[in-house]
PAZAPA-4460 file (N, C-alpha, C; in steps of 0.05 Angstrom, whole numbers, plus 32768, in hexadecimal, padded with zeros to 4 digits):
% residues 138
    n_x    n_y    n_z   ca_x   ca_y   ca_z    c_x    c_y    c_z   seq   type   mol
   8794   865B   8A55   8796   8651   8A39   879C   8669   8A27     1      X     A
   87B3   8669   8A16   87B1   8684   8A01   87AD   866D   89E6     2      X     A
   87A4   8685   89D6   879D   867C   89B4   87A0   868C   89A4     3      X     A
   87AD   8686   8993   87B5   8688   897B   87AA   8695   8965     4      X     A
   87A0   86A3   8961   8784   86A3   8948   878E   869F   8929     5      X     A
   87AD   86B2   8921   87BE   86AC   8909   87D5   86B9   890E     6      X     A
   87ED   86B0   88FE   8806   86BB   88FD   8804   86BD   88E3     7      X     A
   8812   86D0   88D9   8816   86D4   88BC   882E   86DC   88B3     8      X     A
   883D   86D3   88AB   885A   86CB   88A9   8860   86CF   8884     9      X     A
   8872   86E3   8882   887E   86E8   8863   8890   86E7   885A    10      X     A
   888F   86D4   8840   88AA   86D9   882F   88A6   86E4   8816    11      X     A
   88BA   86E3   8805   88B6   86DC   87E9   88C1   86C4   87DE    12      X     A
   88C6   86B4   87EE   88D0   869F   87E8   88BE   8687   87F5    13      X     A
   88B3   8678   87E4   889D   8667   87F9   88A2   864C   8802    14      X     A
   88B6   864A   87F5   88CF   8631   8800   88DB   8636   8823    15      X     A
   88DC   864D   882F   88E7   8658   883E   88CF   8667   8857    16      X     A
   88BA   865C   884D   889F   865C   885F   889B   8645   8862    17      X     A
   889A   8634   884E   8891   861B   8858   88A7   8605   8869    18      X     A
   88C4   860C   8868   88CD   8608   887C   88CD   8612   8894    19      X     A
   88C6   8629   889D   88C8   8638   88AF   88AC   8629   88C2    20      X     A
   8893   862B   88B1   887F   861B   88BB   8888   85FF   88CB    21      X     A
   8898   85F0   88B8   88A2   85D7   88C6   88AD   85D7   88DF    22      X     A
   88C0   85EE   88DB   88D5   85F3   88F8   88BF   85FB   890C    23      X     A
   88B0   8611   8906   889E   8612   891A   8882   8605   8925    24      X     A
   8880   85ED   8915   886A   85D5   891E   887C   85C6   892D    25      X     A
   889F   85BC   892A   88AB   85B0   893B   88B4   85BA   8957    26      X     A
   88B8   85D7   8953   88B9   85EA   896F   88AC   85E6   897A    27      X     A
   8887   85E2   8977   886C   85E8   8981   886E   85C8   8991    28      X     A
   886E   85C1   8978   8872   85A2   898E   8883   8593   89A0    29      X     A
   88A0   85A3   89A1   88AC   859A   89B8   88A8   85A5   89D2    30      X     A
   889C   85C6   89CC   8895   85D7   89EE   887F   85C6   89E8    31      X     A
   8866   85BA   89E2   884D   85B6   89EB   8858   8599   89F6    32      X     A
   886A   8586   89EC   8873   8571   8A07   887E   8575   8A1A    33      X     A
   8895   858C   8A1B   8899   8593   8A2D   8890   859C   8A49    34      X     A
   8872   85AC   8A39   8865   85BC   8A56   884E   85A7   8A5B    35      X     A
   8842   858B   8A50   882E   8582   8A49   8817   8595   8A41    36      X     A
   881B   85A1   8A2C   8800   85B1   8A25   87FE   85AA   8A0C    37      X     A
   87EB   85B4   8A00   87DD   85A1   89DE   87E2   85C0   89CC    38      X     A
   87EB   85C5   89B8   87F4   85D0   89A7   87E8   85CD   8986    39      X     A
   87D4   85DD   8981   87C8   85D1   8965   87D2   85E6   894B    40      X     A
   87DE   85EA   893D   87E9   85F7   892F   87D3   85F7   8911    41      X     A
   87C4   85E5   890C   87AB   85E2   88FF   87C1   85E2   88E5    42      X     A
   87AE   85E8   88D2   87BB   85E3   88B3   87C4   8601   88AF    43      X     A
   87DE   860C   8898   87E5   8621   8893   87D7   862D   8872    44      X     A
   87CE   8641   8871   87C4   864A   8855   87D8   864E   8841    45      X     A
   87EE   8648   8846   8803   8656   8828   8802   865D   880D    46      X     A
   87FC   866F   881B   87F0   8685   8806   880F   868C   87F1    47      X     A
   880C   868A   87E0   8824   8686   87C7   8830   869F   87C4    48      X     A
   884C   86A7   87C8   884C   86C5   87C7   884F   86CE   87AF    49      X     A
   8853   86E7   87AB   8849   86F3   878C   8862   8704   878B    50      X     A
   8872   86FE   877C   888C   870C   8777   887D   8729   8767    51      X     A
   888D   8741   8769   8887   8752   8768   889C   8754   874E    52      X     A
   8894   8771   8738   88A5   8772   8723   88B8   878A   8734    53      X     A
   88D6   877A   872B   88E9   878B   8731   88ED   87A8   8723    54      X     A
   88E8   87AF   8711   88E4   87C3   8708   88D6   87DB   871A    55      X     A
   88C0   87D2   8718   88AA   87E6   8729   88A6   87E3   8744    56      X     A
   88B4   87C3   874B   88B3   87D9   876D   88D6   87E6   8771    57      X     A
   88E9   87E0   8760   88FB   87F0   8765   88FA   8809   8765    58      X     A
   88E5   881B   874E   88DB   8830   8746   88D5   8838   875D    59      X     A
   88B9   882C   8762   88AF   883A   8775   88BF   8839   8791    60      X     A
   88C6   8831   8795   88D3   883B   87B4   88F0   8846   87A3    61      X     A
   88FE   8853   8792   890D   8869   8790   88F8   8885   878F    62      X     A
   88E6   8881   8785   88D3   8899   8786   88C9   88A3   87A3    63      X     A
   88C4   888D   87B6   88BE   8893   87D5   88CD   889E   87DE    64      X     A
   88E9   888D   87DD   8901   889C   87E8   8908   88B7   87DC    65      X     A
   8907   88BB   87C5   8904   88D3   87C3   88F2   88EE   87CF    66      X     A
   88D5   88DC   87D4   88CB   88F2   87DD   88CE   88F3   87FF    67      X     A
   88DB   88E4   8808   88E6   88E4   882A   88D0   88CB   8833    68      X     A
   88D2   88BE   8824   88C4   88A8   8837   88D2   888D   8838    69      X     A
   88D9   8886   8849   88DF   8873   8853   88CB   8855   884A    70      X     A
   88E0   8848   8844   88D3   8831   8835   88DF   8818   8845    71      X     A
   88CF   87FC   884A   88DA   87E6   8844   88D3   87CC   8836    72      X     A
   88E2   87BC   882C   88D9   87A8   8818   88D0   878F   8833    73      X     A
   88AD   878C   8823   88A9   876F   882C   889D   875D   881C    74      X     A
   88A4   874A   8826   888A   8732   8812   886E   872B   881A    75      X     A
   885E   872C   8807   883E   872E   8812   8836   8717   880C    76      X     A
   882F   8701   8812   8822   86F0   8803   880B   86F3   880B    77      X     A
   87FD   8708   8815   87E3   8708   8816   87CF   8705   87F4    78      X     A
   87B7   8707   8802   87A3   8709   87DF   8793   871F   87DD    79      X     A
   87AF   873A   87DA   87A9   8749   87CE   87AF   874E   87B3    80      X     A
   8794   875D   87A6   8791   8757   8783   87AB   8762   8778    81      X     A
   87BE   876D   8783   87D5   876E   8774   87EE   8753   876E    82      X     A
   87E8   8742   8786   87F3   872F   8786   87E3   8717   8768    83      X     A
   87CA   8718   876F   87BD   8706   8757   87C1   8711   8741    84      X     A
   87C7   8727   873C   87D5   8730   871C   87EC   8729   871D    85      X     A
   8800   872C   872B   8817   8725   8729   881D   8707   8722    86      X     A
   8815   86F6   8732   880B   86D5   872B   8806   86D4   8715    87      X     A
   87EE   86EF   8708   87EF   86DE   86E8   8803   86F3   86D9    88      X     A
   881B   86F6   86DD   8830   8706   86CD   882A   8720   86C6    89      X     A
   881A   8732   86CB   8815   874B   86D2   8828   8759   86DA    90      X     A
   883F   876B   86D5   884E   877B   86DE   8845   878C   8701    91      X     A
   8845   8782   8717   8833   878E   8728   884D   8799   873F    92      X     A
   8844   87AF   8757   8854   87B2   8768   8840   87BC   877B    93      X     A
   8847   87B9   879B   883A   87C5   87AB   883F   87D8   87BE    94      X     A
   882C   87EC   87C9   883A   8802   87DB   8824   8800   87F0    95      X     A
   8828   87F6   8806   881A   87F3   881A   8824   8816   882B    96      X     A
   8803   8819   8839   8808   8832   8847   87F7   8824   8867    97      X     A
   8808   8823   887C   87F7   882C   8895   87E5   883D   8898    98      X     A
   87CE   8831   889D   87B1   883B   88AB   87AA   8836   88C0    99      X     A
   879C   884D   88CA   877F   8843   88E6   876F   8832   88E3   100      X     A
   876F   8821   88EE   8759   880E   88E3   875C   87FA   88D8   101      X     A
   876E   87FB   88C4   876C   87E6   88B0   878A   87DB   88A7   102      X     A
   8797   87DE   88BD   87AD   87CD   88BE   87B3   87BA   88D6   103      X     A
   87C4   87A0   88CC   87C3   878D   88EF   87CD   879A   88FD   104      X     A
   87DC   87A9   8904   87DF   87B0   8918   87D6   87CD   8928   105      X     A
   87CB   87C3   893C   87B6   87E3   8950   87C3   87F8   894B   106      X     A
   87E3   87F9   8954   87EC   8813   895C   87FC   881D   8943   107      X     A
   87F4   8816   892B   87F5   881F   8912   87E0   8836   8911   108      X     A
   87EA   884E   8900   87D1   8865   88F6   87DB   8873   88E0   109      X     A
   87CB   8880   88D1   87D6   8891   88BB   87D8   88A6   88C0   110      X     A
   87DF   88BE   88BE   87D8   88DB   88BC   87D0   88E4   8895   111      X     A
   87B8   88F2   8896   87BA   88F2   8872   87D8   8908   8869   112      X     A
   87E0   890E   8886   87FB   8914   886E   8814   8905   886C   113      X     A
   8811   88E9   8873   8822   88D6   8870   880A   88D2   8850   114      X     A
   87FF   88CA   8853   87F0   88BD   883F   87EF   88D7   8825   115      X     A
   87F8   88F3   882E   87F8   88FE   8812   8813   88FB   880B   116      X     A
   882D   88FF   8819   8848   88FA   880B   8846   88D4   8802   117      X     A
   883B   88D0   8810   8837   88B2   87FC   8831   88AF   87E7   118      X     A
   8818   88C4   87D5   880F   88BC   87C7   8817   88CE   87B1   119      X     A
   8829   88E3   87BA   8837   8904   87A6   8848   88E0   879E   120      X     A
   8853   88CB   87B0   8871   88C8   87A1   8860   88AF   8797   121      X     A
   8851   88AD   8793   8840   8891   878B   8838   8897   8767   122      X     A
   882C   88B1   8768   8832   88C7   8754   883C   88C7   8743   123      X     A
   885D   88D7   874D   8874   88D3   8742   887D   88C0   8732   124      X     A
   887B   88A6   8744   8887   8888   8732   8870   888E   8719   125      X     A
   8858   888E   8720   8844   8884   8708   8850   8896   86EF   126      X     A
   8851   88B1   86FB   8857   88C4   86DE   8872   88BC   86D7   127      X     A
   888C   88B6   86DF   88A7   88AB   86DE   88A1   8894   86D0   128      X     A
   8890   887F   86D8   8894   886B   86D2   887D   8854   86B5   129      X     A
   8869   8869   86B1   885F   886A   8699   8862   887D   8683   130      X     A
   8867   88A2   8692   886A   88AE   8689   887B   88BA   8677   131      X     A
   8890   88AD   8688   88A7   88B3   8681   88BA   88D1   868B   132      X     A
   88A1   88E4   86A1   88A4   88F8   869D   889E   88F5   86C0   133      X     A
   88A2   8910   86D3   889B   8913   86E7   8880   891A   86EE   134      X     A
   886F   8916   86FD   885B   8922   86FB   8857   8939   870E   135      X     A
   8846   894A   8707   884F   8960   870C   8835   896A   8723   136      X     A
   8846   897D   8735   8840   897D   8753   8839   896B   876A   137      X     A
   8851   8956   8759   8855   8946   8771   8872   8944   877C   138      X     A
***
């Protein structure tokens, strides 16, 4: 018997999860007639995704890339507090960093000097991007 415990599946588009759900409750149910086995897919949480302001995460990942880091764009609809500001129109953006520990996946880790050029260009945007100015020794 294998199980399932969660999939967690992202967009920014939530029209385009909740079909995807569909397609894949109909997949689930044609292998489980197929093989005769029982397939429970239970109820899905859809969690509402939280558009991010284009402004500031465009900022900030020109600032990463500047400082050599490699960036990619995803959609979180998790319920992190940046997302619930954003919901209530809060100008918000996010910069997720891989950790030990405290990311899904195991063979994820940080080194703190991944986590210091993250945070020199995390820096940067803030003084760029309120400041108006660079901030300095980063």
């Amino acid at each position: 018997a294998y199980e399932i415990k969660a999939m967690d599946i992202r967009s920014i588009d939530n029209k385009v999860l909740l079909q995807l759900y569909g397609h894949l409750r109909t997949e689930a149910e044609r292998v489980a007639a197929r093989r005769s086995i029982t397939v429970d897919l239970d109820e899905i949480s859809n969690a509402q995704p939280a558009i991010m302001n284009e402004a500031l995460r465009t900022g900030l990942h020109k600032q990463l890339v500047e400082h050599g880091i490699p960036t990619i764009d995803i959609g979180s609809s998790g319920g992190h507090d940046c997302a619930v500001f954003a919901r209530q129109d809060v100008d918000s953006a996010m910069l997720f960093i891989r950790n030990d520990g405290g990311s899904h996946n195991p063979e994820e880790f940080m080194e703190m000097a991944n986590f210091t050029v993250a945070a020199n260009g995390f820096v940067s945007f803030l003084g760029d991007a309120f400041c108006g100015v660079e901030a300095e020794g980063a």
